[in-house]
C-alpha positions in Angstrom: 0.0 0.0 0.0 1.7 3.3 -0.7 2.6 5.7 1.9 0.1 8.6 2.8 0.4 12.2 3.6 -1.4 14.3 5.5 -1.9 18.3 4.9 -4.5 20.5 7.0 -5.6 24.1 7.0 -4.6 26.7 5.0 -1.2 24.2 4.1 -4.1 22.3 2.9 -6.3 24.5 1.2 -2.8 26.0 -0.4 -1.9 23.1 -2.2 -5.6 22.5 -3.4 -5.3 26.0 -5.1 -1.7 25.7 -6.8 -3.3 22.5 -8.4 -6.1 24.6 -9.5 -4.3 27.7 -10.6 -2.3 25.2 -12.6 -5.0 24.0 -14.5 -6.9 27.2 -14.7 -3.8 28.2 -16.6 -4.5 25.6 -18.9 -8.3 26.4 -19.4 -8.1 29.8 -19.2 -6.3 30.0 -22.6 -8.2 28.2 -24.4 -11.5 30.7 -24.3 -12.6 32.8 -27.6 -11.5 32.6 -30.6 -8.5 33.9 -30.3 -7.8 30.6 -27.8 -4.9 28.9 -27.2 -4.5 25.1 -28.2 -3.6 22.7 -25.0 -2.5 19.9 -25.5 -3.8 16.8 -23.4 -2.7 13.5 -21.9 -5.7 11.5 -21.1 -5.4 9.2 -18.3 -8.1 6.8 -16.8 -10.4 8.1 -14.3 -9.8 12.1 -14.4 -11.4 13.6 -11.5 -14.4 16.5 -11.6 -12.9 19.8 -12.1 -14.1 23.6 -11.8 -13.8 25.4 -14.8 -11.3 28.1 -13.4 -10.0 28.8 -10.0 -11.3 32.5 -9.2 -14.2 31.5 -6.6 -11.9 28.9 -4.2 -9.0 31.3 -4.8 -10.6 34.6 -3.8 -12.4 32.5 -0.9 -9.3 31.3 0.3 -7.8 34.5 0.7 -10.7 35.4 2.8 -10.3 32.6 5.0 -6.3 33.0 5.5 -7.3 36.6 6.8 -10.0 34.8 9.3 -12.9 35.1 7.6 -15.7 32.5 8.3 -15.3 30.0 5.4 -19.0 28.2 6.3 -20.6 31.8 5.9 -18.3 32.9 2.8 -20.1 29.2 1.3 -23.2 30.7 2.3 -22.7 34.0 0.3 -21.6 31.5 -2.3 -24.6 29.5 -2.9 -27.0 32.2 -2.0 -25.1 34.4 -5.3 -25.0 31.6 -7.3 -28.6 30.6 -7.1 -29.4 34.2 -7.7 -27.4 34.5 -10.6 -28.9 31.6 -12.7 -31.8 32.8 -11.8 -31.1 35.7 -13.5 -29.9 33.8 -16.2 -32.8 31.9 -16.3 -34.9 34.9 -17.2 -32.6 36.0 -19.8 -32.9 33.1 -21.6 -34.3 32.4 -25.0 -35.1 29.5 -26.9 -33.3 28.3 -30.3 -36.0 29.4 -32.6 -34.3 27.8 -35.6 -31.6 25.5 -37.6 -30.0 29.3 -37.9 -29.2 29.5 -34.2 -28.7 25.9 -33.4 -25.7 26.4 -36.2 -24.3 29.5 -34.2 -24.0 27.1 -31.3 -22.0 24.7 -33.1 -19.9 27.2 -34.5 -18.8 28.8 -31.0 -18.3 25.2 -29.5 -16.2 24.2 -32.8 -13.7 27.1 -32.2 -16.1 29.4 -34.6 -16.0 26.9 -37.5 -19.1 27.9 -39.1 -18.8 24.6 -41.6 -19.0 22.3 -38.6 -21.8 24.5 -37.0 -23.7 23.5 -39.8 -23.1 20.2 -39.8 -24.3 20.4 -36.3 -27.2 22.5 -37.3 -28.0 20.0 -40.1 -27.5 16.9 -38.0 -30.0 18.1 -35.2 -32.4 19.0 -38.1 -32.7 15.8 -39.0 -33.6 13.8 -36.1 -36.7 12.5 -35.4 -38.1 13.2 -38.9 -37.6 11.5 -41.8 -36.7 8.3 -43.7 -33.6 6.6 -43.2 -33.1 5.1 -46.3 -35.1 6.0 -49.6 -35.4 2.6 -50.4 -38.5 2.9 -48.1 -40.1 4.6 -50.5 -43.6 3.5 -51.7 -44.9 6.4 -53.5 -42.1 7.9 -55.9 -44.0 10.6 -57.2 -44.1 12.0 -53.9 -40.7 10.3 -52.5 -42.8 9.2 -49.5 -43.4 6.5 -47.2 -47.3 4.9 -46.9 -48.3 2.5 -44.7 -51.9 1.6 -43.8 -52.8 -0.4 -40.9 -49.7 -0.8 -40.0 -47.7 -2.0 -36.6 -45.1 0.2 -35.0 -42.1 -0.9 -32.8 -40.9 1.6 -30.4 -37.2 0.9 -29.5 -35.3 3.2 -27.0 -31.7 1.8 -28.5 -29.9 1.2 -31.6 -30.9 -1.7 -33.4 -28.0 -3.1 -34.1 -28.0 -6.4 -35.5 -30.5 -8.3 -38.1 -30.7 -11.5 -35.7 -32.4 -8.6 -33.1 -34.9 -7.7 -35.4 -35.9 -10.8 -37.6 -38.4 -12.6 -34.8 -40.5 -9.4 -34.9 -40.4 -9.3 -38.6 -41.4 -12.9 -39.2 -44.2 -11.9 -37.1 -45.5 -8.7 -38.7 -44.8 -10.6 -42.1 -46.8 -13.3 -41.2 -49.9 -11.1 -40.2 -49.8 -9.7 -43.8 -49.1 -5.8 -42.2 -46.6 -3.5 -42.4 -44.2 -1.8 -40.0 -42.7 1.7 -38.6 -39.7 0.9 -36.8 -38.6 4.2 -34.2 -35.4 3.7 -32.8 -32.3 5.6 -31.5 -30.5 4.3 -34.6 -31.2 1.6 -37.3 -27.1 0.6 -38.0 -26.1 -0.5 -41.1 -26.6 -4.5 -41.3 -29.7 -4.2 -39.9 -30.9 -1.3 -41.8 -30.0 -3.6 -45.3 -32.0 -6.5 -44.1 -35.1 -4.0 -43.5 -34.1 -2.1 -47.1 -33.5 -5.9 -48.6 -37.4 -7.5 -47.5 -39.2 -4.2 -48.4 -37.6 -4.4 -52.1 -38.2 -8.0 -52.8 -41.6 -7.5 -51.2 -41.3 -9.5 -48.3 -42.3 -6.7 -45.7 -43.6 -3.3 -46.4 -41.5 -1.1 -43.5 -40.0 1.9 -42.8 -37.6 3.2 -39.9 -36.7 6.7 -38.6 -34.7 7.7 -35.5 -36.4 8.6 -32.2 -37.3 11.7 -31.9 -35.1 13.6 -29.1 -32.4 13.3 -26.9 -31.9 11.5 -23.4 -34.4 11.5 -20.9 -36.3 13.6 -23.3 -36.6 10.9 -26.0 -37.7 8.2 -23.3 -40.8 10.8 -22.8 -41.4 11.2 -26.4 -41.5 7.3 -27.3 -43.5 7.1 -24.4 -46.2 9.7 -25.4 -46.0 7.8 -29.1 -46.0 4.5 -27.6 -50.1 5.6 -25.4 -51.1 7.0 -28.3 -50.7 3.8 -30.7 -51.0 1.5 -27.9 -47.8 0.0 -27.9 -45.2 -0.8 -25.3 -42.0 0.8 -26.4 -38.9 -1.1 -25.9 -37.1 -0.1 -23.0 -34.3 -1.3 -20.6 -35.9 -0.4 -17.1 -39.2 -2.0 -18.7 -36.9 -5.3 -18.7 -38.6 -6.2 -22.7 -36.3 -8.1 -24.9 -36.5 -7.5 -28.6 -36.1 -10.9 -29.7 -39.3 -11.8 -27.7 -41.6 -8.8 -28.3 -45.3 -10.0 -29.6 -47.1 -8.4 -31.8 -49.6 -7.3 -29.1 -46.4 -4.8 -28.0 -46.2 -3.5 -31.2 -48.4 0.2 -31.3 -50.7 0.2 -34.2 -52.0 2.9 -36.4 -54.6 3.6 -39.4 -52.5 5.0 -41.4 -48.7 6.8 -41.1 -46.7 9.0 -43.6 -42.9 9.6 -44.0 -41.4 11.7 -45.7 -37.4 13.1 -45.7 -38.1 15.3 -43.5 -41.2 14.3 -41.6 -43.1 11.5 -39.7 -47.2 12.0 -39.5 -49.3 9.0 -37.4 -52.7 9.0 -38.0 -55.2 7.4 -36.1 -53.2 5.5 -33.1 -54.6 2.5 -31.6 -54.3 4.0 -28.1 -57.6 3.9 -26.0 -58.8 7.1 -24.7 -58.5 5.8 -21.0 -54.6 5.6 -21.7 -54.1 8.7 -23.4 -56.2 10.3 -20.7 -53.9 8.7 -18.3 -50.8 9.9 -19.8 -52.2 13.7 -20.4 -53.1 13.5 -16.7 -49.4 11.9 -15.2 -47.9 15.1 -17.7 -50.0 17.3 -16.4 -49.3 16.5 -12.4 -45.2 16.7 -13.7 -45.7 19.8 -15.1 -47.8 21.6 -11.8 -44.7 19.8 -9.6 -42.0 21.5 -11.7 -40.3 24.0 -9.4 -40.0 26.8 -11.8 -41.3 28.7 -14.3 -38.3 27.8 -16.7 -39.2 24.1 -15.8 -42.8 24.6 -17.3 -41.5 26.1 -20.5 -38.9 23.4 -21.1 -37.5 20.5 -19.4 -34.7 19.7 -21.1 -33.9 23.0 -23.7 -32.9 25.3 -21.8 -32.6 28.3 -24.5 -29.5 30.3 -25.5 -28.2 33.6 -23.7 -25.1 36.1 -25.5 -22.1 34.3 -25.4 -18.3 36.0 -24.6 -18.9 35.8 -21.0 -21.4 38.8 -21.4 -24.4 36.8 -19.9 -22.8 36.1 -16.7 -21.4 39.6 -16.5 -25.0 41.3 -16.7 -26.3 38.7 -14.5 -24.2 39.7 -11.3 -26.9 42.9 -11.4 -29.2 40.1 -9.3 -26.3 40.2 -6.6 -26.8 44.2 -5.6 -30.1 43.9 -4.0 -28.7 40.3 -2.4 -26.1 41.7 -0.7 -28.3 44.3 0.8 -30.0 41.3 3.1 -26.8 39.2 4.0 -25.5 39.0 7.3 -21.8 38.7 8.1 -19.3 37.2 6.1 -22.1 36.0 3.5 -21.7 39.3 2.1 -17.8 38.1 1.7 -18.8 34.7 -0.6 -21.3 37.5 -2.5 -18.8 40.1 -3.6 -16.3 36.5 -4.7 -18.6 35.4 -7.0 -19.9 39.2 -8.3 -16.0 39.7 -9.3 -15.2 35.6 -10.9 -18.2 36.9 -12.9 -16.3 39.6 -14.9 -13.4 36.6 -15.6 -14.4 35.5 -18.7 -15.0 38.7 -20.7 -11.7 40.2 -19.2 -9.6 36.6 -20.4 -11.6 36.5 -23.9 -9.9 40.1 -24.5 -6.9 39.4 -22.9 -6.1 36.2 -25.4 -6.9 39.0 -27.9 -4.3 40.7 -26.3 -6.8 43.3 -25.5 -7.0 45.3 -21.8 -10.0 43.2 -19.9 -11.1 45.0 -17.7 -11.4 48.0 -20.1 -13.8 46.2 -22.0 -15.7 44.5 -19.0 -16.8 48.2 -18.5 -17.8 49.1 -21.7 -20.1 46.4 -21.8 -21.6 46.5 -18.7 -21.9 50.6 -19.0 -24.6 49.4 -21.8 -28.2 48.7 -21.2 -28.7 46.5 -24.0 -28.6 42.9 -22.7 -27.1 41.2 -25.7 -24.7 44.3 -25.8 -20.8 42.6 -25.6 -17.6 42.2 -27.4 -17.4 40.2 -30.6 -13.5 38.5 -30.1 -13.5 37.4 -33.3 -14.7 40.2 -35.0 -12.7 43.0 -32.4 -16.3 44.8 -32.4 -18.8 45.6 -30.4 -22.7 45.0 -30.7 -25.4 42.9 -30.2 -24.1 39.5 -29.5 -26.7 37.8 -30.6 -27.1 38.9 -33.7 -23.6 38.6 -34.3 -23.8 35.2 -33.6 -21.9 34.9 -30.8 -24.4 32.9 -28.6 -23.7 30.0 -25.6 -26.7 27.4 -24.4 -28.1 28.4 -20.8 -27.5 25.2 -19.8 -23.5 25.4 -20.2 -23.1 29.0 -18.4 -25.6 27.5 -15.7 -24.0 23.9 -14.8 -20.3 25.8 -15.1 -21.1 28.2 -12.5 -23.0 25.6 -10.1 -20.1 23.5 -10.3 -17.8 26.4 -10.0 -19.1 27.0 -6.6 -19.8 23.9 -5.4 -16.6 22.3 -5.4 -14.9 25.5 -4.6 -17.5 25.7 -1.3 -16.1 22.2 -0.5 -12.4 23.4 -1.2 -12.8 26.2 1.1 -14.7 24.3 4.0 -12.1 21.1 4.1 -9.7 21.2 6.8 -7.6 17.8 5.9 -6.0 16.2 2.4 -5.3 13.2 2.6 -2.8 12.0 -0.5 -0.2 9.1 -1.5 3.2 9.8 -1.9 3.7 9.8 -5.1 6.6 6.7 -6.0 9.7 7.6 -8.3 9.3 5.1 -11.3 12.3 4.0 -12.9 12.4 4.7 -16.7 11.1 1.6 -19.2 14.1 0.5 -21.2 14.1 2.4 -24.4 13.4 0.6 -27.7 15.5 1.3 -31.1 15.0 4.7 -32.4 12.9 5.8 -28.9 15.8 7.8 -27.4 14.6 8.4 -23.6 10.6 8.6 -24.0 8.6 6.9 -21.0 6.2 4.6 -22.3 
């Protein structure tokens, strides 16, 4: 077993923050288009991360000075939550393929030819056809099926052996098929494109509409309304042994390349009454308004750090009710806020915090500093947009790994062992491997 060391207090704390400002270093860089490139080795098992080092390492000098590090985590938490809060409310959704494209282009280091591919790619989920060889009315490059099964997968169907027993079946009953899955891959996808051309099966197959948790919801909401049981894990139902009482069923269904139209489900009203009503309790239970208007999409905000900058504003009135050294963990998390603006113009080797000001002198929301561009304007319009949900779960887990950082007294840690250099091979000089 290796030998252990033991660090407390601020010799504690210390250490935690030169590993942190080490990395921040690293990520810091790397922000705007004007970013850095870092290069990575990838070992097994990384551990969870904050995105920069600002919060623990303002806290921490706080705490040196005697501050009360369980209040400063207070002030922490209590700015936080008020911040994406704000955020919340700032918040728009992706109204179109347009936007969704902008978002690929900032996460692809502003390559707007992969933010289309992104834009595309998202597009066409859920909609159409996967192969045109499903096509039974060429004059209208559609997909027709009348009283015809459906099978509602939550996975990737793989394999031919998975779906053969259910085709027999459907074959047998002289009907044709919708499959929905996550994916139809390619050997699978030939045997379906192989029957429908030699006549052996009229079928179709399109991807699942969604993403996640979302998608389970979806194929559940088609599965009550055709009367089918979709194919899930939790529900323990094995593919190779679905029935055709499983299978949903519908009077007709449609499909088009960029479209999928049901018509006429088998569901009975008592079920899709059922699931209207469980939706229904979900939604009243949600604990915010931003819950009703989307569970899973959480909308865009303007990107270069100008969101979180204009939502510190909720932190003004805040601090006016905190008590003691609350007000501390407050004014940490109001500056970290102004980080990313100021490093986006310093990798443009720009003055920060000169241009922190300018945008926060501004009343127009979307009102920031185009990096790539050198301009100001609206952000949003320019394109330069991040999802809510990236600025919001960054900060969260910003604070709350810095609030345990600042509130440990002990670190516990092996002594690291000196390893002994692997004998080179020919031509590999002195490189550990």
């Amino acid at each position: 077993m290796p030998a252990k060391q033991i660090a407390f207090d601020t010799d504690a704390r210390e250490k935690m923050l030169d590993g942190i400002r080490k990395l921040a270093r690293a990520v810091k860089v790397t922000l705007g288009p004007s970013g850095r490139v870092v290069v990575l080795e990838k070992s097994f098992g990384a551990p969870t991360v904050t995105k920069d080092g600002a919060i623990f390492a303002e806290g921490l000098k706080n705490i040196t000075a005697g501050a009360n590090a369980n209040q400063i985590k207070q002030g922490i938490d209590l700015a936080v939550t008020a911040v994406t809060n704000e955020l919340t409310k700032m918040s728009k959704k992706v109204a179109n393929s347009t936007e969704i494209a902008q978002v690929g282009a900032c996460s692809a280091n502003q390559d707007a030819t992969i933010g289309q591919i992104i834009a595309d790619a998202m597009d066409k989920v859920g909609k159409g056809y996967l192969s045109p060889h499903f096509v039974t009315n060429t004059a209208e490059m559609a997909v027709e099926l009348e009283d015809a099964y459906i099978l509602i997968h939550e996975k990737k169907v793989a394999t031919a052996k998975d779906l053969i027993p259910v085709l027999t079946k459907v074959a047998e009953a002289g009907k044709s098929l919708l499959i929905v899955a996550e994916d139809v891959e390619s050997e699978a996808l030939a045997t379906l494109v192989v029957n429908k051309l030699r006549g052996v099966l009229k079928v179709c197959a399109v991807k699942a509409p969604g993403f996640g948790d979302r998608r389970k919801e979806m194929l559940q909401d088609i599965a009550t309304l055709t009367g089918g049981q979709p194919v899930m894990e939790e529900l323990g139902i094995d593919l190779e042994k679905l029935a055709l009482k499983d299978l949903g069923r519908a009077k007709k269904i449609t499909v088009t390349k960029d479209e999928t139209i049901i018509v006429e489900g088998a569901g009975t009203s008592k079920d899709i009454k059922g699931r209207i009503d469980l939706l229904k309790s979900q939604i009243e239970a949600s604990s915010s308004d931003y819950d009703r208007e989307a569970a899973v999409e959480e909308g865009i905000l303007p990107g270069g750090g100008v969101a979180v900058l204009r939502a510190r504003k909720a932190l003004d009135t805040l601090r006016k009710s905190a008590t003691g050294d609350q007000r501390l963990g407050i004014d940490i998390v109001h500056r970290a806020l102004s980080a990313p603006v100021k490093q986006i113009a310093a990798n443009c080797g720009l003055d920060g915090s000169v241009i922190a000001n300018k945008v926060e002198e501004s009343k127009d929301t979307n009102f920031g500093f185009n990096a790539l561009t050198q301009e100001y304007g609206d952000m949003v319009k320019m394109g330069v947009i991040v999802p809510t949900k990236v600025e919001r779960v960054a900060l969260q887990n910003a604070a709350s790994i810095s609030g345990l950082l600042l509130t440990t007294d002990a670190a516990i840690t092996e002594i690291k062992e000196k390893k002994a250099k692997a004998g080179a091979g020919a031509g590999m000089d002195d490189f550990d491997y």
